[in-house]
FIDO-677718 format. One record per residue (C-alpha): residue number from 0; residue in one letter; x, y, z. Coordinates in Angstrom, 1 decimal, decimal comma, padded with zeros to 4 digits, m for minus. Each point is the difference from the previous one (the first is absolute). Layout:
N
+------+-------+--------+--------+--------+
! voba ! torgu !     xx !     yy !     zz !
+------+-------+--------+--------+--------+
!  NUM !     a !      X !      Y !      Z !
...
+------+-------+--------+--------+--------+
***
This chain:
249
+------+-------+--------+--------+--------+
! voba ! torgu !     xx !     yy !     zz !
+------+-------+--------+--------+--------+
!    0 !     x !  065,3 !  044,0 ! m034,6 !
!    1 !     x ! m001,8 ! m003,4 ! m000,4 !
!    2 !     x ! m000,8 ! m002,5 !  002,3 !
!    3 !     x !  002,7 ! m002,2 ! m001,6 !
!    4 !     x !  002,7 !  003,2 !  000,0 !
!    5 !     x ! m000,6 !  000,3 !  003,1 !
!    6 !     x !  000,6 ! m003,6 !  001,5 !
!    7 !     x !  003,0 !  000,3 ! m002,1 !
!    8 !     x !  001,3 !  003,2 !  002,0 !
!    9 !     x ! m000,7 ! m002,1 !  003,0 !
!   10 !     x !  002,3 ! m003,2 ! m001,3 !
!   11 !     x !  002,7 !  002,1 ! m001,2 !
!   12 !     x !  000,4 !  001,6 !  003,1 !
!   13 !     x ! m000,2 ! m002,7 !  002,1 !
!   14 !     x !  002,7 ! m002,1 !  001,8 !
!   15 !     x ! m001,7 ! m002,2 !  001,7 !
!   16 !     x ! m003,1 ! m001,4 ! m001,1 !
!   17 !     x ! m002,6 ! m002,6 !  001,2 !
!   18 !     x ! m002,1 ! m001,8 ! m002,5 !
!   19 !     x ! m003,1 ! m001,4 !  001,1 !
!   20 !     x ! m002,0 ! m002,4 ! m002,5 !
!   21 !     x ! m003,4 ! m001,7 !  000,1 !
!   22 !     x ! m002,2 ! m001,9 ! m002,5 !
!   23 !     x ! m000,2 !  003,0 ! m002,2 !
!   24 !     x !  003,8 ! m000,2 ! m001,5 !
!   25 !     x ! m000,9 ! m003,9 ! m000,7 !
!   26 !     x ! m003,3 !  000,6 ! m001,7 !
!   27 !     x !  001,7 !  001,2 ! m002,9 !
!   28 !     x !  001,6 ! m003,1 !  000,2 !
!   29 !     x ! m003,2 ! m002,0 ! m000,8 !
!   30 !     x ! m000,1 ! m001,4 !  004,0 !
!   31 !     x ! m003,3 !  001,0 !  001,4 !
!   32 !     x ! m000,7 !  002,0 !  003,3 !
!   33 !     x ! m001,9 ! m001,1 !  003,2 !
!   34 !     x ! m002,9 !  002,4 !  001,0 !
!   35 !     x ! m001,1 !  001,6 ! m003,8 !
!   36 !     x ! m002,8 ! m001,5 ! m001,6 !
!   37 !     x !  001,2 ! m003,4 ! m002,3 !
!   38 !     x !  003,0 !  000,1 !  002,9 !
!   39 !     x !  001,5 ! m003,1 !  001,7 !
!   40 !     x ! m002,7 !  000,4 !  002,7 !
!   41 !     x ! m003,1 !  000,5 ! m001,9 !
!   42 !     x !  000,8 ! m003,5 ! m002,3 !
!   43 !     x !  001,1 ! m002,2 !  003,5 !
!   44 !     x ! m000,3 !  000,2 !  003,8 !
!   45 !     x !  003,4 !  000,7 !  001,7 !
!   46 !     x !  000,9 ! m002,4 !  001,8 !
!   47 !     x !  000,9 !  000,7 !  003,9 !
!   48 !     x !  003,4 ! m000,8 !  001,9 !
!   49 !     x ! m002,0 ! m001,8 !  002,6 !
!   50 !     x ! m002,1 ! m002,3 ! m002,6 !
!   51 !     x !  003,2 ! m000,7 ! m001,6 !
!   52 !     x !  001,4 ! m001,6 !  003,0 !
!   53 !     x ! m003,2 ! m001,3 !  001,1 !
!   54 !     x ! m000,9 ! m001,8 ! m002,9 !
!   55 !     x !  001,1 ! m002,5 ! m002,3 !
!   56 !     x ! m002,7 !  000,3 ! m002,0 !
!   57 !     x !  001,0 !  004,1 ! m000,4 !
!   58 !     x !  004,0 ! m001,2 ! m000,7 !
!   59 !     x ! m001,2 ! m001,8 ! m002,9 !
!   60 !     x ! m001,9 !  002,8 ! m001,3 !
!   61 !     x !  002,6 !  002,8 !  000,9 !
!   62 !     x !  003,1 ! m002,7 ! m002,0 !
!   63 !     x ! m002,6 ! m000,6 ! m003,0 !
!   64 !     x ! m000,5 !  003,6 ! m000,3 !
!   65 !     x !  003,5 !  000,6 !  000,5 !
!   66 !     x !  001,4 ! m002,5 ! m002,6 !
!   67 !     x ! m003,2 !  000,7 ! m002,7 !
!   68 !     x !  001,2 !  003,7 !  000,0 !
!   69 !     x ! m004,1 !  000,6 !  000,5 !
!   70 !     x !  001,1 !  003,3 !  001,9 !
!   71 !     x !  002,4 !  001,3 ! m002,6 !
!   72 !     x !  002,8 !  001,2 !  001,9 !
!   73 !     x !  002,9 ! m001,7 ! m001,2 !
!   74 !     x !  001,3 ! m000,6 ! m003,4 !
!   75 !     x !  000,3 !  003,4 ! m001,6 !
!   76 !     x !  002,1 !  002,5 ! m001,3 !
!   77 !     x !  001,4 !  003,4 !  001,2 !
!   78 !     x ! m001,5 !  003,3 ! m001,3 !
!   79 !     x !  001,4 !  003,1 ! m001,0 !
!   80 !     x ! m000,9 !  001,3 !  003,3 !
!   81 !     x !  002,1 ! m003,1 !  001,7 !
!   82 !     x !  002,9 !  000,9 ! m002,0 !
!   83 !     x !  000,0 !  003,6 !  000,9 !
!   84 !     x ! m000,2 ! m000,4 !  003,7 !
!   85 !     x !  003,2 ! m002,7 ! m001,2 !
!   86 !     x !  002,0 !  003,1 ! m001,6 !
!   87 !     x ! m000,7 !  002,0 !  003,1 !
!   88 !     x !  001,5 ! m002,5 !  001,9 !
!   89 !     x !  002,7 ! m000,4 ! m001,8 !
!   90 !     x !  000,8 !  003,4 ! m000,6 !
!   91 !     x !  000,5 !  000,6 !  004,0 !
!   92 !     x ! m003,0 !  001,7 !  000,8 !
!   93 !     x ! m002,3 ! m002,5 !  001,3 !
!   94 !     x !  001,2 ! m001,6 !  003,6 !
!   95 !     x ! m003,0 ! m002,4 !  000,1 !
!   96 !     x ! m002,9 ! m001,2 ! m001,8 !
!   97 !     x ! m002,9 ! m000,4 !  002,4 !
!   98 !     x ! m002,7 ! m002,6 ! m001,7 !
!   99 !     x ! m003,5 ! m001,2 !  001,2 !
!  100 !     x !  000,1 ! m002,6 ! m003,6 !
!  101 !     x !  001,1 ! m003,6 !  000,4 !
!  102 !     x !  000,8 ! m000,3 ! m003,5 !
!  103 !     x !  003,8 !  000,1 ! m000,2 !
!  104 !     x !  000,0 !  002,2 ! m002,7 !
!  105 !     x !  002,0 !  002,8 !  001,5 !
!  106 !     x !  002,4 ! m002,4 !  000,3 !
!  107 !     x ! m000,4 ! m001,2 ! m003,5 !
!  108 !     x !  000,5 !  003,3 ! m001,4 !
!  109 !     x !  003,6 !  000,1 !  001,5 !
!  110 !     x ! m000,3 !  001,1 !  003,6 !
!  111 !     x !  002,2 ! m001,5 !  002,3 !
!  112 !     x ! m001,6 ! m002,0 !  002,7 !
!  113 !     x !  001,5 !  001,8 !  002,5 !
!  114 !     x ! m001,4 !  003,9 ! m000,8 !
!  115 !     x ! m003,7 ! m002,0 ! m000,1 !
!  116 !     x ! m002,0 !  000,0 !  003,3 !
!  117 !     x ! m003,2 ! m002,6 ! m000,7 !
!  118 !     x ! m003,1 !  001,3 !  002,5 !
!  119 !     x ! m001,9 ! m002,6 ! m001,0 !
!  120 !     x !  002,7 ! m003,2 ! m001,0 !
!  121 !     x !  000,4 ! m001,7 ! m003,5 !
!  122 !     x ! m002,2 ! m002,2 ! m001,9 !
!  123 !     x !  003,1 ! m001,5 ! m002,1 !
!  124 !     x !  001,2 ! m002,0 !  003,0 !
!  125 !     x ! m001,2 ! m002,0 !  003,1 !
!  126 !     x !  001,1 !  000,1 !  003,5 !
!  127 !     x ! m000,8 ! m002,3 !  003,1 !
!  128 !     x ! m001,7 !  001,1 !  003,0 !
!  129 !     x !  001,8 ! m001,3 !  002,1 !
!  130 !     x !  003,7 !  000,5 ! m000,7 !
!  131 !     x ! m000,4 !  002,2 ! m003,2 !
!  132 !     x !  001,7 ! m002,0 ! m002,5 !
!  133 !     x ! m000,4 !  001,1 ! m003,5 !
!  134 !     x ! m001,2 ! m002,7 ! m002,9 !
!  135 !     x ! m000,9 !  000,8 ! m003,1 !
!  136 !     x ! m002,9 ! m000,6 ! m001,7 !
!  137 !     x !  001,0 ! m002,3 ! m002,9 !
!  138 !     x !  001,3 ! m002,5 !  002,0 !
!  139 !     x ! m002,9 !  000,5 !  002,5 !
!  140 !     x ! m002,5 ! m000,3 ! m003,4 !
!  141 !     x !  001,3 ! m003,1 ! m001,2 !
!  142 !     x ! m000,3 ! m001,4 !  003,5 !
!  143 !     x ! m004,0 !  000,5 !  000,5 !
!  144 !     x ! m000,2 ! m000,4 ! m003,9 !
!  145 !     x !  001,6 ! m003,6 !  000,6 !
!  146 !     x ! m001,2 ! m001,1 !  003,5 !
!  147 !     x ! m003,1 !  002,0 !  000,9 !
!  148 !     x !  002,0 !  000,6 !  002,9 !
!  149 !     x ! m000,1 !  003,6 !  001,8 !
!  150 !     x !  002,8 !  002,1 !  000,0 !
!  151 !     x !  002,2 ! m000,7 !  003,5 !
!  152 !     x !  003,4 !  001,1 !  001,0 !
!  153 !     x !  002,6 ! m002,5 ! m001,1 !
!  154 !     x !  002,3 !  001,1 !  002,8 !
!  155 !     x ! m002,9 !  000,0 !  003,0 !
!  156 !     x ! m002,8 ! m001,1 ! m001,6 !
!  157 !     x ! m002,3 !  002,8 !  001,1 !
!  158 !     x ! m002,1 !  001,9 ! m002,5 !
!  159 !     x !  000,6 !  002,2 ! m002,6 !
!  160 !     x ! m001,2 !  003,0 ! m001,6 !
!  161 !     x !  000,4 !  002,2 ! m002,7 !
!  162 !     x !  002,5 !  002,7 !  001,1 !
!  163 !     x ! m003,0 !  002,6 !  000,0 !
!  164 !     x ! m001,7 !  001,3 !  003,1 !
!  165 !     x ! m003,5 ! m000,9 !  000,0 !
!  166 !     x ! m003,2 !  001,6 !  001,6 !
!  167 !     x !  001,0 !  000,1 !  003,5 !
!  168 !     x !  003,4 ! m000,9 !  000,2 !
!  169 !     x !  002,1 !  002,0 !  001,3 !
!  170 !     x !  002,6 !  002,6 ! m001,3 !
!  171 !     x !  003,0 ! m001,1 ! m000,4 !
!  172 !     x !  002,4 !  001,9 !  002,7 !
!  173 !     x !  003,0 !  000,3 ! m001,9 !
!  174 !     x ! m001,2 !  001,6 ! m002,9 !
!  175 !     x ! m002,3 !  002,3 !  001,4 !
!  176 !     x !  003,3 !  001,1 !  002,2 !
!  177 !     x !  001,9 !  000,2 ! m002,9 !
!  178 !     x ! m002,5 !  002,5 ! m002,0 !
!  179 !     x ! m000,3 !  002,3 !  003,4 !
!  180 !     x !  003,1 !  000,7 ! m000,3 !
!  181 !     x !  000,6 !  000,5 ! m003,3 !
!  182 !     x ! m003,5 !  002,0 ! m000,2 !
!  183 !     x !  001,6 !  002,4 !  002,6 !
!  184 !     x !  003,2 !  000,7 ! m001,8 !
!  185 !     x ! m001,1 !  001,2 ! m003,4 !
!  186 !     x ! m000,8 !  003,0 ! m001,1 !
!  187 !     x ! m002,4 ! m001,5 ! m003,0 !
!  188 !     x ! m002,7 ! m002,3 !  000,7 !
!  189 !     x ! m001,3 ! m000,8 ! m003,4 !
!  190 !     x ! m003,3 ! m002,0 !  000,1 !
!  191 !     x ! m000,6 ! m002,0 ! m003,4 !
!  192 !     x ! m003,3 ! m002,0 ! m000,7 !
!  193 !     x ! m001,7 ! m000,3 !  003,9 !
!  194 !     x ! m002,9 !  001,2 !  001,0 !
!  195 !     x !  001,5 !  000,4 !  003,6 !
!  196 !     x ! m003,2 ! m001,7 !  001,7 !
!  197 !     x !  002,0 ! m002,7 !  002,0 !
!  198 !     x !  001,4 !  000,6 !  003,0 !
!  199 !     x !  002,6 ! m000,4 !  001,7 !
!  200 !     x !  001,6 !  000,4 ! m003,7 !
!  201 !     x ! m002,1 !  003,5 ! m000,9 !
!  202 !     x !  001,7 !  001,4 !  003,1 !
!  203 !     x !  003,5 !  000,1 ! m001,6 !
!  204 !     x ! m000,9 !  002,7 ! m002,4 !
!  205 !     x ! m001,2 !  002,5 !  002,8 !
!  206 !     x !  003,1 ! m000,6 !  002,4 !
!  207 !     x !  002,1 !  000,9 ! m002,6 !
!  208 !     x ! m001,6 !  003,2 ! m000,4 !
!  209 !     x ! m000,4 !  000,3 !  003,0 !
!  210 !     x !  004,2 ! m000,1 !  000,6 !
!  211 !     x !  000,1 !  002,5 ! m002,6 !
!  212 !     x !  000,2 ! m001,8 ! m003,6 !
!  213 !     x ! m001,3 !  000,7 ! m002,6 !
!  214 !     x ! m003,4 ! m001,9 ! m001,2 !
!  215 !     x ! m000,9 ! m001,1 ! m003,5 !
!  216 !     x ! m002,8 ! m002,2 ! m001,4 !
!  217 !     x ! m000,2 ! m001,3 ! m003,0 !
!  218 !     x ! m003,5 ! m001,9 ! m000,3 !
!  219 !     x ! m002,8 ! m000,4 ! m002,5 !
!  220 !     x ! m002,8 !  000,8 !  002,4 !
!  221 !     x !  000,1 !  001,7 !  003,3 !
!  222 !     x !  001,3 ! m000,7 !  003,4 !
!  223 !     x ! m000,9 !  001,1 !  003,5 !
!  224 !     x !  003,7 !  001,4 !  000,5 !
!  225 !     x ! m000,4 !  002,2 ! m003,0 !
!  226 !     x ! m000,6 !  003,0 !  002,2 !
!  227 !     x !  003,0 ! m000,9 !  001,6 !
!  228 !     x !  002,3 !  000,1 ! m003,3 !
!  229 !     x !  002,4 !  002,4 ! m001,2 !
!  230 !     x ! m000,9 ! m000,9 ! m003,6 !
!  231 !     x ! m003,1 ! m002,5 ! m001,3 !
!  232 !     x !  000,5 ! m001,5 ! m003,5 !
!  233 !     x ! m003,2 ! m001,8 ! m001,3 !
!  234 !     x !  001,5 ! m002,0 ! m003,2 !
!  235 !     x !  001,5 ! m003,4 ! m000,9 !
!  236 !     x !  002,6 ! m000,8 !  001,9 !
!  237 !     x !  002,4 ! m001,6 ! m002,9 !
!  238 !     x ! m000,4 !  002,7 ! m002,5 !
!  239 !     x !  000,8 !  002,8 !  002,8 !
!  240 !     x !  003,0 ! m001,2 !  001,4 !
!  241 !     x !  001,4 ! m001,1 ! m003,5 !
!  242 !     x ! m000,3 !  003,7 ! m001,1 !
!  243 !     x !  001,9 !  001,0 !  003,3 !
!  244 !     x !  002,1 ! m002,8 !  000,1 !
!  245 !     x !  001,2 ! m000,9 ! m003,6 !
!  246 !     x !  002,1 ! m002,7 ! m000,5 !
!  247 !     x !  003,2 !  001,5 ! m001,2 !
!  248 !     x ! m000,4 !  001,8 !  003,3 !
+------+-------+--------+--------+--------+
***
């Protein structure tokens, strides 16, 4: 049996499966990664939580990065791997969709919001600091475009940010609540596109196995938790799960 047979033995038998996805499913969608060579990281600096707040000089960088698109993480289109993990869902099998991205392309692809748990926020969006209300970035666009003006909270006036977690921000509570509990009730944690180097989001994979699931990995290069896994797939992510999850599925 193949790598891919197998990991479709392991779907088919499963009734409640955990997806977890990192840059690797959206790299097929042309959106680059952080840490590879010609990645986000290698081309600009990240910028820190604590600059952001700091600084206005930094909040005018961070808005004309967000608004040029320089980082390339919005304005793209599902893959083939996106629309599998969609079928999935929408076949029953998949209770939640687990996602270090900020891209909003699960959600393109026909997710519902509400099976998506964002580790690491949105870039579609903005939220305030200080009372979290969501504005989008259009309007927030035409604003700076128009005035020069940095992006404040037209409720509170405090500042806003991307909806992303930055360099040393902290995790968001609720979602990483919500994906400990659904890592410990599924009997398939199925790993697509992470290298599993950043913690405390690499950690999910192992507490599920170690609660008894299943472990699958579907990456094009190594990870450190593939001793750990019940089954290692080294191939492109859209192709592979097309082939196990057609679309007349």
């Amino acid at each position: 049996m193949n790598p891919r047979q197998e990991l479709a033995r392991l779907i088919e038998g499963a009734r409640n499966i955990v997806v977890f996805t990192g840059a690797g499913i959206s790299t097929e969608s042309g959106i680059p990664d952080f840490r590879s060579p010609g990645g986000v990281w290698s081309k600009m600096k990240p910028i820190y939580f604590q600059e952001f707040v700091a600084s206005e000089a930094t909040r005018r960088e961070a808005w004309t990065r967000a608004f040029t698109g320089r980082a390339g993480w919005t304005g793209r289109e599902p893959n083939a791997g996106h629309h599998a993990v969609a079928r999935l869902v929408a076949k029953g099998q998949v209770s939640a969709v687990i996602t270090q991205n900020v891209d909003n392309l699960h959600q393109a692809s026909g997710v519902p919001s509400d099976r998506i748990i964002e580790l690491h926020g949105n870039a579609s969006y903005a939220a305030c600091l200080a009372c979290g209300l969501r504005h989008e970035l259009p309007q927030l666009k035409h604003d700076f475009e128009t005035t020069g003006d940095i992006p404040t909270c037209r409720e509170c006036g405090e500042l806003v940010k991307t909806a992303t977690i930055s360099f040393g921000q902290a995790m968001p509570e609720t979602p990483m609540k919500r994906a400990t509990a659904a890592t410990l009730s599924c009997d398939l944690f199925l790993v697509l596109g992470s290298s599993l180097v950043v913690y405390p989001a690499a950690e999910f994979p192992l507490l599920a196995k170690r609660r008894g699931a299943a472990l699958a990995i579907v990456n094009r290069e190594p990870t450190d938790h593939d001793e750990a896994a019940d089954l290692v797939v080294h191939d492109e992510i859209g192709p592979t799960l097309s082939e196990i999850v057609p679309i007349d599925s």
